[in-house]
VOGU-3710 file (C-alpha; in Angstrom, 3 decimals, decimal comma):
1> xxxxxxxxxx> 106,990/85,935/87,742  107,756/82,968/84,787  106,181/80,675/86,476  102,460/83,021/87,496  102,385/84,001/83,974  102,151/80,561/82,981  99,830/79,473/85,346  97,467/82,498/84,231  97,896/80,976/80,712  97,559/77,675/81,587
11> xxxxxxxxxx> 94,043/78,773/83,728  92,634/80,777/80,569  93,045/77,833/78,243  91,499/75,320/80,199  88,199/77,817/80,803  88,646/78,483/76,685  88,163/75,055/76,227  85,260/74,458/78,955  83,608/76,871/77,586  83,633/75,292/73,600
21> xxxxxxxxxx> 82,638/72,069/74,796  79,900/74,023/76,420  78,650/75,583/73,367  79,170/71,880/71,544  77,138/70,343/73,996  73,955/73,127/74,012  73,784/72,998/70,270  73,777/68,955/69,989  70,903/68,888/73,123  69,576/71,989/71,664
31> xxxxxxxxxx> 69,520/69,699/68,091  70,239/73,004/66,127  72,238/70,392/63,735  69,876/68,248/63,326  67,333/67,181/60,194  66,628/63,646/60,596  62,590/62,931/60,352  62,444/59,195/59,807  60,516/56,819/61,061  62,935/53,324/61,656
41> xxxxxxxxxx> 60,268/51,022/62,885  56,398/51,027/63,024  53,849/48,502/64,060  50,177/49,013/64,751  47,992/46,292/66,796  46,961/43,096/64,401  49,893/43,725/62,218  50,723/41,123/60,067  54,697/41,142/59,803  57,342/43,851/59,502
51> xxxxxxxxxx> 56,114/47,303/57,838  57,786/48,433/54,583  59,212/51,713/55,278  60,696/53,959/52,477  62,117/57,466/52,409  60,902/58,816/49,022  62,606/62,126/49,157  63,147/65,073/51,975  59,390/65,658/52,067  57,745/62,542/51,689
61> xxxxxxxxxx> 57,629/58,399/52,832  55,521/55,695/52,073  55,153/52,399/54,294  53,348/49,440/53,527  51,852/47,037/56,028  49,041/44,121/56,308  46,547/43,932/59,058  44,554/40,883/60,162  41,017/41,651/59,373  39,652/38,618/60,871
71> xxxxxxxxxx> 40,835/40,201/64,464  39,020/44,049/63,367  35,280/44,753/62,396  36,699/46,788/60,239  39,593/49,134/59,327  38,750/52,698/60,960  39,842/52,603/64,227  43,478/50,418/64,053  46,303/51,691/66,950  49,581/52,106/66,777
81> xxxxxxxxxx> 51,500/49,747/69,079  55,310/50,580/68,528  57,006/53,456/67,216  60,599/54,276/66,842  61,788/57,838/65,146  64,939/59,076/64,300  67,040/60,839/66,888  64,936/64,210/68,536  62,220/63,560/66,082  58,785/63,811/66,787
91> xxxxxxxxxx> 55,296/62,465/65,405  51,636/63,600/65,144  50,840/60,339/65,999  51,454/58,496/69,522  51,363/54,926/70,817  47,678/54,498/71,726  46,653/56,597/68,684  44,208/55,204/66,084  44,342/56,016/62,322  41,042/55,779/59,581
101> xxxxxxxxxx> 41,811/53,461/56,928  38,443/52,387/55,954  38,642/54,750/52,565  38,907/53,722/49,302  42,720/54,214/48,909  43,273/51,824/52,229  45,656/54,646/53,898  46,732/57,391/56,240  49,484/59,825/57,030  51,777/60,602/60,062
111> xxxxxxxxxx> 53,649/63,526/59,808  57,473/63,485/61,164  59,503/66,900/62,591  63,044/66,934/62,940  64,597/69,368/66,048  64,905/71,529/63,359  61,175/72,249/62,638  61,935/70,234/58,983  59,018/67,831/58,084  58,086/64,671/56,151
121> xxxxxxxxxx> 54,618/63,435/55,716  54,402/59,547/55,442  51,671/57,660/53,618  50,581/54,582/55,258  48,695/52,179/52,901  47,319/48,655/54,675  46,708/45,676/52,553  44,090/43,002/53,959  45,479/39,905/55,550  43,189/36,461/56,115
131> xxxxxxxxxx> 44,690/33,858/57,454  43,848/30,914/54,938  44,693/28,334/57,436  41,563/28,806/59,502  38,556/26,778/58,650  38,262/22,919/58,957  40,330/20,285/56,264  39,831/16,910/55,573  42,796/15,063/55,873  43,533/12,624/52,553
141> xxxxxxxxxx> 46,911/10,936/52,473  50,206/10,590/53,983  53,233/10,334/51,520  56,496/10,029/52,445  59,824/10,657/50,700  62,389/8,208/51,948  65,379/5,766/51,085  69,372/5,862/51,283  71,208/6,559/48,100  68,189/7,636/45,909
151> xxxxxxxxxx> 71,150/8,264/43,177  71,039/4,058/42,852  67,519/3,688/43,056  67,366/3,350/47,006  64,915/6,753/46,862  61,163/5,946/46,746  58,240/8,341/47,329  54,833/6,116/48,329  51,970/6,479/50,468  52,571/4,974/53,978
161> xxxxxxxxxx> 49,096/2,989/53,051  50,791/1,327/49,909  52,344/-0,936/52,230  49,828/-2,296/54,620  52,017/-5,311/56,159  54,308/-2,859/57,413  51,350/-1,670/59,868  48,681/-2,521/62,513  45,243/-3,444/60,260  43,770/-1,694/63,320
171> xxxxxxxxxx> 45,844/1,071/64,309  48,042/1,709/60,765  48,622/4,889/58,611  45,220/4,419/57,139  43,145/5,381/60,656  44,299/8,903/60,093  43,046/9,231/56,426  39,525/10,214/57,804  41,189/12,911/60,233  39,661/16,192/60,656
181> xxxxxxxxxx> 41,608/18,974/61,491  39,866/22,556/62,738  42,061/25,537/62,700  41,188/28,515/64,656  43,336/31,447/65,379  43,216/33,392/68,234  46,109/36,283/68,536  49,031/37,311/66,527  52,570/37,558/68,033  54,485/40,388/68,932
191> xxxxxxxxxx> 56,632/39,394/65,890  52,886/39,412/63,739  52,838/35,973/63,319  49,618/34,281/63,239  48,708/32,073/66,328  45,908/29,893/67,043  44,489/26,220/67,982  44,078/23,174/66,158  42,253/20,347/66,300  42,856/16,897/64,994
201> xxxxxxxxxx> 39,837/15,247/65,423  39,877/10,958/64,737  37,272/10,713/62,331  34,475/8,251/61,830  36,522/5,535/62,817  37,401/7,303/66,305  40,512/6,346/65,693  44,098/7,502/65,332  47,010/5,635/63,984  49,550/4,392/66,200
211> xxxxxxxxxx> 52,461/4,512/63,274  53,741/1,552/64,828  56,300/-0,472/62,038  55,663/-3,933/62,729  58,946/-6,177/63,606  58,614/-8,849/61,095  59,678/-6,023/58,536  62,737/-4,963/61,573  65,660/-5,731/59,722  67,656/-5,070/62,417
221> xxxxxxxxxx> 65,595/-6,576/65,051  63,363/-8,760/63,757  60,301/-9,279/65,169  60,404/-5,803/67,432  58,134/-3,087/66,546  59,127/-0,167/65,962  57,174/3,222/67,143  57,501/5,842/64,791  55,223/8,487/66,125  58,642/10,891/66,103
231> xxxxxxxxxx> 58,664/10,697/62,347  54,783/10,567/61,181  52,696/12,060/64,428  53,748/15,846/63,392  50,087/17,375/63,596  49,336/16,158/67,441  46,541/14,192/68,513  43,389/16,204/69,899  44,295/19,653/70,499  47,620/21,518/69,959
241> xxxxxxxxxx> 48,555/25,206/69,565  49,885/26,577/66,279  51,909/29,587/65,417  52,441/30,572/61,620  55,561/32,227/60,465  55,190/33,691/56,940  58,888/35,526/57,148  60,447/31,813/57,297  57,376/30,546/55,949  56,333/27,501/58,826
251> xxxxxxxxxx> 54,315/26,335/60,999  54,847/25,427/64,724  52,929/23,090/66,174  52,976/22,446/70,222  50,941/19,689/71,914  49,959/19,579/75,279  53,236/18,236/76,384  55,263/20,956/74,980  56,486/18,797/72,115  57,032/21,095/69,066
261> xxxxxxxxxx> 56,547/19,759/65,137  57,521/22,199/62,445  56,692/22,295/58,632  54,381/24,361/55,901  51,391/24,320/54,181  52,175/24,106/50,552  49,644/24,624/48,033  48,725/22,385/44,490  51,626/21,478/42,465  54,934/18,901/42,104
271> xxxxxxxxxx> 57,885/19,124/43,789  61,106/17,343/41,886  63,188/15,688/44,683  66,017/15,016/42,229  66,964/11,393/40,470  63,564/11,115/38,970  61,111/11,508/41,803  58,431/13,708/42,496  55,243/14,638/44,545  52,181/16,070/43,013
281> xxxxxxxxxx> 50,189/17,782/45,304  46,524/17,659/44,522  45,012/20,560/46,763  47,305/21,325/49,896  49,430/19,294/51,977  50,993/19,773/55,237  55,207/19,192/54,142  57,789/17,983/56,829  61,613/17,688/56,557  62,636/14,673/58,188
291> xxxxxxxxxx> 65,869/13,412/59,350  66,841/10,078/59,152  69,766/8,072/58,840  71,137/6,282/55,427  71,032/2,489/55,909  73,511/1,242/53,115  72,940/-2,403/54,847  69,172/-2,070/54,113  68,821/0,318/50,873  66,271/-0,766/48,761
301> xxxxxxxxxx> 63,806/-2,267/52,028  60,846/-0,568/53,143  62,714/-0,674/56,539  64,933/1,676/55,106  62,634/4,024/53,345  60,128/3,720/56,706  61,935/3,298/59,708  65,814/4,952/58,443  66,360/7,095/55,853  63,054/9,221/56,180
311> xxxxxxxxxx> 63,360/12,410/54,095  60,473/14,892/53,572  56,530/13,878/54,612  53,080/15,212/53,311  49,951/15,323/55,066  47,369/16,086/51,974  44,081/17,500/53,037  41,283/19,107/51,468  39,652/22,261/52,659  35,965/22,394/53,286
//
């Protein structure tokens, strides 16, 4: 009799407790606990970057994005791509959906409703993106930063042209200082990074340098040139692809071999490199961070500051 008692017991307790978890589980998939209306992630099609999304209170958000407007006639019909809501949350808005922001105050609204019926109404405001880098520049100069131990002098920034015995009177740094180069853009990532082609075009001379350092400057080998087209040919011959990142601010270039150069477009000014040197930038250059290797043997040589120690190099160019 003990023992049936406590089996009775020991049956009504476990249906007690089926039965809570139960209820628990209705009301979470029912979502009668639930307020959340936010919106974690949105990105509409020819969206520059990541959106700025901020909760302003229990009613209302704003979010801030760019969109290309060289890829749109115009701003009234732009679609939402992605959109990620809080948990059970829902939006008057759906992937596919277009929003009107050709109006004076550049915006929209998307309403959010939580599983409880709660709302908040978002304001989306667009800014207008260009992407400055298309158009066609005229390439000027090529500078480079260089040398080992630029704390004792061995540092030197100089135009690869201000040494013309170092180079080919044919083929040298100076064939590329007539180099056009055509940017046009064609997409922008899933990321919103800009993407397009570019085109280096030779010039009147036809010609491209060959950025070959000639041997009888080879300290270490004398008499064998030296190609440096790993250090100096960072925009590719002809036609490459390009893909701008303005959250790490570069530029990824990609020739037809699958080679890939990175640097920056930088914009009028001087940059101090430390120990008393600098580079003025007129207009706009084209910056690279090179890595080379300090040559204690050879500081104070143009081999060194050429061919070794390379540090940071400028492509100037002026835009038409």
């Amino acid at each position: 009799m003990v023992k049936l008692t406590k089996y009775i017991l020991l049956a009504c307790i476990v249906l007690i407790q089926q039965a809570c978890v139960k209820d628990l589980q209705d009301d979470i998939n029912d979502g009668g606990w639930n307020h959340e209306r936010t919106i974690l992630d949105i990105q509409f099609e020819n969206q520059m970057g990541t959106a700025l999304i901020e909760t302003v209170d229990a009613a209302t958000g704003d979010i801030n994005l760019a969109i290309n407007v060289d890829a749109v006639p115009d701003l009234s019909n732009i679609r939402l791509k992605k959109l990620q809501l809080s948990y059970q949350a829902e939006a008057s808005l759906e992937v596919g959906d277009a929003l009107n922001f050709e109006n004076g105050s550049r915006s929209a609204s998307i309403t959010v409703t939580s599983a409880t019926g709660e709302t908040r109404n978002y304001t989306i405001t667009v800014s207008e993106f260009t992407e400055t880098l298309v158009g066609t520049w005229d390439v000027k100069k090529l500078t480079i930063y260089g040398g080992t131990g630029p704390e004792y002098g061995g540092g030197a920034v100089m135009q690869l042209t201000d040494k013309p015995w170092c180079w080919s009177e044919t083929y040298g740094p100076q064939a590329e200082c007539d180099n056009v180069l055509t940017f046009t853009m064609t997409g922008v990532t899933d990321e919103g990074n800009t993407s397009g082609i570019c085109i280096n075009d030779a010039g009147a001379d036809g010609k491209y340098a060959d950025f070959i350092f000639l041997g009888d400057g080879n300290k270490e080998n004398p008499g064998v040139d030296i190609d440096l087209k790993k250090f100096y040919r960072q925009i590719p011959e002809g036609e490459s692809t390009w893909v701008r990142d303005y959250a790490a601010n570069t530029i990824t270039f990609t020739d037809k071999e699958g080679r890939k150069t990175t640097g920056s477009l930088v914009t009028a000014g001087t940059e101090d490199l430390g120990n008393g040197l600098s580079m003025t930038i007129e207009r706009n250059a084209f910056a690279f961070n090179l890595s080379g290797t300090d040559d204690w043997t050879n500081i104070y040589s143009d081999y060194d500051k050429f061919v070794k120690k390379v540090r940071r190099y400028w492509i100037s160019v002026s835009k038409r």
